[in-house]
C-alpha positions, 0 to 999 in steps of 0.5 A, a space after each residue: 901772311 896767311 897760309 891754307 893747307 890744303 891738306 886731306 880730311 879725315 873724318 870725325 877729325 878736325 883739319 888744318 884748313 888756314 894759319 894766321 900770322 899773330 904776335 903774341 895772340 891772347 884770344 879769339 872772337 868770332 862775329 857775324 858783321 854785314 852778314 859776313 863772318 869775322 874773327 878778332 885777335 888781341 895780341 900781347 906784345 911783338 918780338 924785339 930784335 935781341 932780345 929772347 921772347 917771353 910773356 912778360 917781354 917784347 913790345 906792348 904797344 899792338 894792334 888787334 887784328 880783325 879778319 873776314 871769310 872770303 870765300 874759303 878763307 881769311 883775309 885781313 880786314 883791319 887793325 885797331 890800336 890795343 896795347 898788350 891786348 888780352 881781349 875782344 867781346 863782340 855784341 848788339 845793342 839793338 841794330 847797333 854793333 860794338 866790340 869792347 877790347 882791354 889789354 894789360 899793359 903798355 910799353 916796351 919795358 918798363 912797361 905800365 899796367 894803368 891801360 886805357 880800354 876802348 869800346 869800338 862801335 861800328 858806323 857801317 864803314 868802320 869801327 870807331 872809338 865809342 867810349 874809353 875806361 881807365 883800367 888796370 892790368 885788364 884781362 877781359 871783357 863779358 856783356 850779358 843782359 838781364 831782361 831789359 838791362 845790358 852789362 858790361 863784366 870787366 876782370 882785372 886787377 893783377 898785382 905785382 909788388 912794388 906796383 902802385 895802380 893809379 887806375 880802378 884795379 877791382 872787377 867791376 861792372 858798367 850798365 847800359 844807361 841808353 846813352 854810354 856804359 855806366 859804373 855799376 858794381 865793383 868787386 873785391 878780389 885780386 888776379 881777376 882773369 874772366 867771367 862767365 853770366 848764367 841763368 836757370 829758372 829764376 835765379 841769375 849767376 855771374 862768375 869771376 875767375 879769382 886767384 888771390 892768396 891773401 888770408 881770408 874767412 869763409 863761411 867761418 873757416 879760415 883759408 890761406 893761399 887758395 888759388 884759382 878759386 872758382 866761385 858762383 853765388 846765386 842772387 838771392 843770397 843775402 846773408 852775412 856770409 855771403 857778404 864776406 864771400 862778396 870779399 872774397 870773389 863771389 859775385 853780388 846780386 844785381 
């Protein structure tokens, strides 16, 4: 149940204006939709009755809610089925609306991290399945464009010992073939949680989160356990090292 606090203002201060009963919740998406403002909530698991809450406990098999602003507040919209839900990315292609949503598991314990991710599109009514990926423990997903070209980023790739995946477990990359999202690139690297697209001038950028500690050298050093490793690299480069950073989470020129 949703609650408003009504609550005085204070300037230059942020106030509670609403609370949205969530499970678990991963992420926030806000989305204009029909001129009215939405906000999709992935959540990871629920409670289960006896047993003491935690991140890697509960019931995975959970809905993303969407909400709508009516009026001076939320109010429930609809639900759509993302197991261990870890996130929604909103976009256009033309007139055409989509949601992208991936999750990092299923299950009640034991639970499985080969997910389905789904691509919802909007049909003026409803949202609809529009295209499923096999995934492996996905964390989240980023469209972004070049010129004329869409993209899909997709993170994923958390390893557990003794976890065999039978899904694609890298983070990879799908195009916009007119039609469907197409396997475009695939990227080496472990624990990937997100990515973020930028431009400045000619040159374009993508990033990818990536925690590893696998052994690795770099630009002819050598470095172990290095973890939380943020890493850009511009489109450009093309020289030997830069493919050995390819390996080791930076990303490629497209």
């Amino acid at each position: 149940m949703a609650n408003r606090d009504p609550g005085a203002t204070a300037a230059g201060l942020l106030t509670l204006v609403q609370t949205l009963s969530t499970s678990g919740a991963r992420a926030v998406e806000t989305f204009t939709l029909d001129g009215r403002l939405h906000v999709a909530i992935p959540q990871l698991a629920l409670d289960i009755p006896g047993q003491s809450p935690a991140m890697n406990a509960g019931d995975s098999n959970t809905d993303l809610l969407i909400y709508r602003w009516d009026a001076d507040h939320f109010v429930a919209a609809d639900t759509l089925p993302v197991p261990g839900g870890e996130d929604a990315e909103f976009f256009t292609l033309g007139t055409r609306r989509f949601l992208a949503t991936c999750g990092v598991r299923s299950g009640s314990g034991p639970y499985s991290l080969d997910t389905e991710a789904v691509l919802y599109e909007h049909d003026g009514e409803r949202w609809q399945p529009f295209q499923r990926f096999e995934v492996f423990a996905a964390k989240q997903w980023h469209f972004f464009s070049l010129g004329e070209r869409h993209f899909l980023a997709l993170a994923q790739g958390v390893t557990v010992e003794g976890v065999v995946p039978r899904h694609p477990r890298e983070s990879c990359l799908f195009e916009w073939d007119g039609e469907r999202f197409v396997p475009f690139q695939t990227f080496e690297g472990r624990w990937g949680y997100n990515w973020a697209f930028f431009s400045t001038g000619a040159q374009h950028f993508s990033r990818t989160r990536i925690t590893s500690t696998a052994r690795r050298s770099i630009s002819g050093t050598t470095a172990a356990s290095r973890r939380c490793r943020h890493s850009i690299r511009p489109a450009a480069a093309r020289s030997a090292s830069s493919r050995m950073r390819a390996r080791c989470g930076w990303s490629s020129r497209i």
